[in-house]
N, C-alpha and C positions, 0 to 999 in steps of 0.2 A: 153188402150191408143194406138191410133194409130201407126203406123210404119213410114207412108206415109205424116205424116202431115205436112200442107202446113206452109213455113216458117213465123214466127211470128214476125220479126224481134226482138223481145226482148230480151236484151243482160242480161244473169242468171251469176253469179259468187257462183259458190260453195265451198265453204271455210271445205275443210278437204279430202282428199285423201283415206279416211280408204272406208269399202264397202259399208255404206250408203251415203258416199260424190260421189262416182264412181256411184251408181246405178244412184244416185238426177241425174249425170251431163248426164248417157244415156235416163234417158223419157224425161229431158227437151229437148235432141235432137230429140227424138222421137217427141216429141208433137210440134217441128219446132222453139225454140227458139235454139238463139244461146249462147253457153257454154261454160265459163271456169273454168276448176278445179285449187283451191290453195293449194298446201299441204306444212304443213311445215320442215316436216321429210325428206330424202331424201329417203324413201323406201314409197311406195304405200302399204296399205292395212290396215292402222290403228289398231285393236290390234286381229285382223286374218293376217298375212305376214309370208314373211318365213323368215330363222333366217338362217346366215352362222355361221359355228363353225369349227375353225379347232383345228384336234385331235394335242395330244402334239407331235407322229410321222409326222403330217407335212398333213393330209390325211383332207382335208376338204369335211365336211357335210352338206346337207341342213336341218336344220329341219324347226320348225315352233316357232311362242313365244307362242305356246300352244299347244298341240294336242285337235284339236277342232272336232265335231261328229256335221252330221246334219240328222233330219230324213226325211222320204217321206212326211211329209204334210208340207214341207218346199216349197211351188208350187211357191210362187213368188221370191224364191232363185232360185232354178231351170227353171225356166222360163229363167230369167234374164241371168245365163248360155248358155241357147242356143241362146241368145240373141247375145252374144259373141262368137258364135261358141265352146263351151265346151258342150261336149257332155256328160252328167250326167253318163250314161251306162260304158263308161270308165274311167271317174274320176271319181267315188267311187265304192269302193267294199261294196256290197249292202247285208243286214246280216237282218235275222227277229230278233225283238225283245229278244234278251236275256241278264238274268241278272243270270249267272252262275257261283259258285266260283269255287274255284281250287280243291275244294272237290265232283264236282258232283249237287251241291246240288242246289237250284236254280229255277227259272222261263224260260221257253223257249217257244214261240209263233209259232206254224207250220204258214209254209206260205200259209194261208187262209186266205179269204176276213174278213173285220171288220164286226162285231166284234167278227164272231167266232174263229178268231186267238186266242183274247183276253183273251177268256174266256174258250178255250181248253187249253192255256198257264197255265192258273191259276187250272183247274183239274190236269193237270198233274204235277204239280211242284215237283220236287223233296227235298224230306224233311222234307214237308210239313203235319201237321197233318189233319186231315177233321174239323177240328174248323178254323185252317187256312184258309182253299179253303173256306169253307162256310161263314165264318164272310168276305173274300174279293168280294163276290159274290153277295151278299147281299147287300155291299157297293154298288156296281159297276150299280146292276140295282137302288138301291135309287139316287146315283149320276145321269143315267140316266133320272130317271120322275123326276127329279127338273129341268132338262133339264141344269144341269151341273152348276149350279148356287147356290149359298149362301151368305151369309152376308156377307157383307164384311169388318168387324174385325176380320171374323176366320181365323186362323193361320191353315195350313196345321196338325198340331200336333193335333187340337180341331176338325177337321174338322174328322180325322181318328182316334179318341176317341176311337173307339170301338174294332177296328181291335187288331191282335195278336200283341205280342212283336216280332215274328219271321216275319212277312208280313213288320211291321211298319220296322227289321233291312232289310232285304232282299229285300225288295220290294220300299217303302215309302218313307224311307229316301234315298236312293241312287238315286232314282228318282227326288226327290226337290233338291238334291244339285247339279246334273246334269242338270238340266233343270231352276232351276233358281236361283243355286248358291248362295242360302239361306239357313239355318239351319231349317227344317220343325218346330221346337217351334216357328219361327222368319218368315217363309214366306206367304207369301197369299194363303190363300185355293182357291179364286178366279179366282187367276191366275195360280192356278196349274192346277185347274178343264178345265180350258182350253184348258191346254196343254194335259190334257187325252182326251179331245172329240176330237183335232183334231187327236190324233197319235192313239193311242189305237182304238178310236170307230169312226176314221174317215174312209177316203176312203182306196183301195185296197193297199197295201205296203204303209200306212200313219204313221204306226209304227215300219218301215225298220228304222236301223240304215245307216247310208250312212259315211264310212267312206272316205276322198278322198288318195286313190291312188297317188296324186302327193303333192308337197307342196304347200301351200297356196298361196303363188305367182304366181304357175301356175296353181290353181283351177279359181284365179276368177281375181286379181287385172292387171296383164300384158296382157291378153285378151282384159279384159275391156278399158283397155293405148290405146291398138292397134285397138278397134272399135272403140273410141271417135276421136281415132287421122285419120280413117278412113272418119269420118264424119265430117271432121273440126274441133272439138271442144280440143282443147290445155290441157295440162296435166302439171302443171310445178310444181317440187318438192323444196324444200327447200325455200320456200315462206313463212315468216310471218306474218302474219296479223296486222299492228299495232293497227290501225282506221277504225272506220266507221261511218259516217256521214252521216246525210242525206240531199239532198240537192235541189235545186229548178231548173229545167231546162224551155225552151219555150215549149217543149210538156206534160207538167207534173212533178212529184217528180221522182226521182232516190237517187240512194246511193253510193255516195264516200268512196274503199277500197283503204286504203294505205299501202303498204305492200312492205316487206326487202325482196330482193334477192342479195346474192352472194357481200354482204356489198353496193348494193346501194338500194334506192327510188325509189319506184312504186307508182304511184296513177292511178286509174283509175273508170269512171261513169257506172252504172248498174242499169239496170232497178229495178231489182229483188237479191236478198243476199238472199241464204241459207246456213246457217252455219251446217255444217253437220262432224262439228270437235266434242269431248269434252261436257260434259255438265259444266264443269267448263272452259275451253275452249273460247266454246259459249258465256258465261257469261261473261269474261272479256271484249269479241272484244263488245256484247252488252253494254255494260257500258259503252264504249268508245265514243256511239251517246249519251249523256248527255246533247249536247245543239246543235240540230236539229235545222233543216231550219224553218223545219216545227214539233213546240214543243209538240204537242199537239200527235201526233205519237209516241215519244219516250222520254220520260223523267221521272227521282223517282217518278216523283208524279203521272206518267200514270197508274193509275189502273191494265189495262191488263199488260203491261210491265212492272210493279211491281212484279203484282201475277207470270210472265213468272220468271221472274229474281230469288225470292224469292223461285218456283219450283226448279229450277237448281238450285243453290244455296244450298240449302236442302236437296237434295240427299248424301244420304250413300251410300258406296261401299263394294263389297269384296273382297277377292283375292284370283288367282287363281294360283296355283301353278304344274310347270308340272317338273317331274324329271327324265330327258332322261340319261337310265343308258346302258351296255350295256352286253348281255350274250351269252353263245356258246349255251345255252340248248332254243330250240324252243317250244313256250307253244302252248300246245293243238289247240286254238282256237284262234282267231285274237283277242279279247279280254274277260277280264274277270273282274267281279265284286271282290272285296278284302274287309275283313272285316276290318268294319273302327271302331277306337279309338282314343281317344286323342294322344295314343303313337302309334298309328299307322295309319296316318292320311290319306293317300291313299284310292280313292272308287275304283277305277278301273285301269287296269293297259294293256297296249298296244301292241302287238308285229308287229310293222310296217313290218316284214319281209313277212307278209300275204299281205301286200297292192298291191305287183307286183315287180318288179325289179328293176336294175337299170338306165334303160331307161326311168321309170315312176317316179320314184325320190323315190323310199322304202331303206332304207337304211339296210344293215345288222347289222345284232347282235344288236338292237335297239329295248329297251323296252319305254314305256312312260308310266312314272306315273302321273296320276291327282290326282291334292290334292286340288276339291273345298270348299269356303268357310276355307279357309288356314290362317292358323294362326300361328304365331311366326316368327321367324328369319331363313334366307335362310339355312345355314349351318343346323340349326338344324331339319330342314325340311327335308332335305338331308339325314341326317343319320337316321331316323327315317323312313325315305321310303323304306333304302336300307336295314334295318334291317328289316323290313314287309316283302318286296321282300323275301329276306332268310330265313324268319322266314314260311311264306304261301305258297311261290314255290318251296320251295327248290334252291331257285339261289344260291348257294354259291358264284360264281363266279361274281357277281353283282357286276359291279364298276359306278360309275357316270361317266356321261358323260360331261351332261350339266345342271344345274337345271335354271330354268327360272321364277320369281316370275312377273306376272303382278298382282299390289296392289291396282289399281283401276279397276280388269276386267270387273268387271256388277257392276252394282246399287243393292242394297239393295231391295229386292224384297216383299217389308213387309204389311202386311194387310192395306187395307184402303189408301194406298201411291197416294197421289196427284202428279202428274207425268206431266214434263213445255209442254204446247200445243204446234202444231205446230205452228201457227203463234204467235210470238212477236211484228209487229207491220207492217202497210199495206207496202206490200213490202219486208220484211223482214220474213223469217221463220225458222226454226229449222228443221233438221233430223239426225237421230240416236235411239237405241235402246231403249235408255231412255225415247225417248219422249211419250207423251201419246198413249197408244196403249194396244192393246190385250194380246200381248206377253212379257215374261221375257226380259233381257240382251240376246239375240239369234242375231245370223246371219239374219232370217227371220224377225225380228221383224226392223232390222236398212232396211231391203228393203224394209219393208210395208209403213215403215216409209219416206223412201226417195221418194217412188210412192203418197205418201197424201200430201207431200209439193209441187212437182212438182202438185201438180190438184190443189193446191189453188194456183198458181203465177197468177199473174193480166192477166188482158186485154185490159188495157187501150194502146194506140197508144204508139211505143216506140220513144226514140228521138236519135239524132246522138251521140257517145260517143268517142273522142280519149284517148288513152295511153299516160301518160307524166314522165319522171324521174328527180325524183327532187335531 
């Protein structure tokens, strides 16, 4: 999409602030229309942001409501980065693929081109017996000549049938619940095999870990504030969306947002609505156009906007659970895989004191546990991570710090899953992770997804629109 493109006049409102609402609101400025974002939270970044916590001595921290990892074949997250002047090379500390426990034992990737990282990775594993390396090997070039591709009711667990119990613990499953935050019995072999060709067997560092250096707020979403707001295009927080309507003007159809700020009435006309909030969210502000200017666009008995509606709607979630704890003893490596149990529900575990200092935003004595695909009650998540900790690192010293449960973080990533299209109805579109697309619940997937809504916004002549407070 162009950089340069000539203004369109067409006035886009993007409803949601998180980083598929931020990406949608920078290519519709790129592609010349004009843009404004509505968020309703008063912090930008939707459920990548950073998180303030202060300690009980009075000592405040930035973390994050996750500790979130992106890799190198994330090209249209990083693109978009430099888009904003974030310069990738400094905000993240960039790591080859490894999934190493605190025993040594483990898979590790030399940093060689694809796919012979991948597959020097996998000879050399430590722990591993030669029924191991070879039933993964075997796997890896069969996934390759089907050209990454299988049926699609196979579940990630059917899919890897054959492979060891040690590959499937060490390998398999820490993989699917990182990546798409589904229990490998329960996820899409479809959509994992995707995520192997682009990272594993894609291009050079496409299987780099990218962890960022700074907090989430200042990897992508305050950036992103301060090019929109560079380029005219408005940012305003604690906005929310009541209605939406569609309505009939002298150059054509548009759509009436009416929406609450700071206790009063906003309404205002737009060419073009991308809801780039929620897919439950989405769903409500959609329901809200029930009886359109023009019915035959959006109403229950509209087929497509039915089937959209009925998508969102239907979507299952999981959650993700992170538990920032904190210790004096520094682990080996910036991160490490942990063996996972019901009673010990942590895959992997964090030591942000590797990320950089405190000019970059790394906090000391700061571990992060993830616990995807997380189940039960906060407390009890809590003690079960901190007794892993103790029990696998040796932390005795292990205190929590903060634990953070987001209980809708991704969708359900499940075989066969009919996933809501981008467009809902002419003029109206959808972006975020959820929406139909390649990739799991990822950061990459909400920006692919906010670059295919902004390509389908119309092109028909736009008309004049004022602001009014009712």
């Amino acid at each position: 999409m162009s950089k340069s493109a000539p203004a369109s006049g067409r006035k886009v409102a993007i409803v949601g602030g998180g980083w598929a609402g931020l990406a949608a609101a920078i290519y519709a400025t790129q592609a010349g229309h004009s843009a404004i974002v509505l968020e309703a939270s008063r912090t930008l970044g939707g459920r990548a942001r950073a998180l303030k916590h202060t300690q009980p001595n009075g000592t405040e921290l930035t973390l994050d409501n996750g500790q979130h990892i992106l890799i190198g074949a994330y090209s249209d997250t990083l693109g978009l980065l430099r888009t904003v002047g974030v310069n990738p090379v400094d905000a993240f500390l960039r790591l080859p693929l490894k999934l190493r426990f605190p025993d040594g034992t483990g898979l590790q990737c030399p940093p060689w081109p694809a796919p012979f990282d991948a597959l020097a990775g996998i000879v050399t594993a430590r722990g591993w017996s030669f029924s191991d390396k070879t039933q993964l090997l075997l796997a890896s070039v069969r996934w390759q000549r089907q050209g990454f591709q299988c049926a699609e009711h196979l579940s990630v667990a059917e899919l890897c049938a054959g492979l060891t119990p040690r590959v499937m613990a060490e390998l398999i499953e820490p993989l699917c619940a990182s990546a798409l935050n589904t229990a490998a019995q329960q996820a899409s072999a479809q959509v994992f095999l995707r995520v192997l060709k682009d990272s594993l067997f894609g291009g050079p560092g496409s299987s780099n870990f990218l962890i960022p250096r700074v907090d989430l707020g200042q990897l992508f979403p305050e950036p992103a504030a301060a090019w929109l707001a560079n380029h005219g295009a408005p940012v305003h927080t604690g906005c929310r969306v009541q209605t939406l309507a569609k309505v009939e003007t002298a150059s054509g159809n548009g759509w009436e947002l009416c929406w609450q700020q700071h206790g009063n009435n906003f309404g205002q006309t737009f060419d073009d609505v991308i809801l780039a909030c929620p897919s439950w969210e989405a769903a409500r502000i959609a329901r809200t156009a029930a009886k359109p200017v023009v019915p035959q666009d959006l109403t229950p008995g509209c087929p497509a906007a039915a089937a959209w509606l009925g998508a969102a709607e239907g979507l299952a979630f999981e959650a993700i659970t992170t538990v920032y704890a904190s210790s004096a003893t520094r682990l080996r490596e910036p991160i490490l895989a942990l063996r996972n149990t019901a009673e010990a529900p942590a895959q992997f575990v964090f030591d942000r004191r590797f990320f950089g200092d405190a000019t970059t935003g790394a906090e000391a004595d700061v571990l992060a546990f993830v616990v995807s695909v997380s189940q039960g009650e906060r407390e009890q998540i809590e003690q079960q991570v901190l007794a892993q900790g103790r029990a696998q690192l040796g932390l005795h010293d292990l205190k929590a710090i903060q634990t953070v449960v987001e209980k809708r973080a991704t969708f359900a990533c499940t075989p066969g899953l009919r996933r809501p299209a981008t467009r809902i109805a002419p003029g109206l579109l959808a972006c975020g992770e959820y929406v139909a697309g390649p990739y799991p619940g990822t950061l990459e997937g909400a920006v692919r997804s906010a670059r295919a809504a902004v390509q389908q916004l119309g092109s028909v002549a736009p008309h004049t629109t004022t602001i009014k407070e009712t």
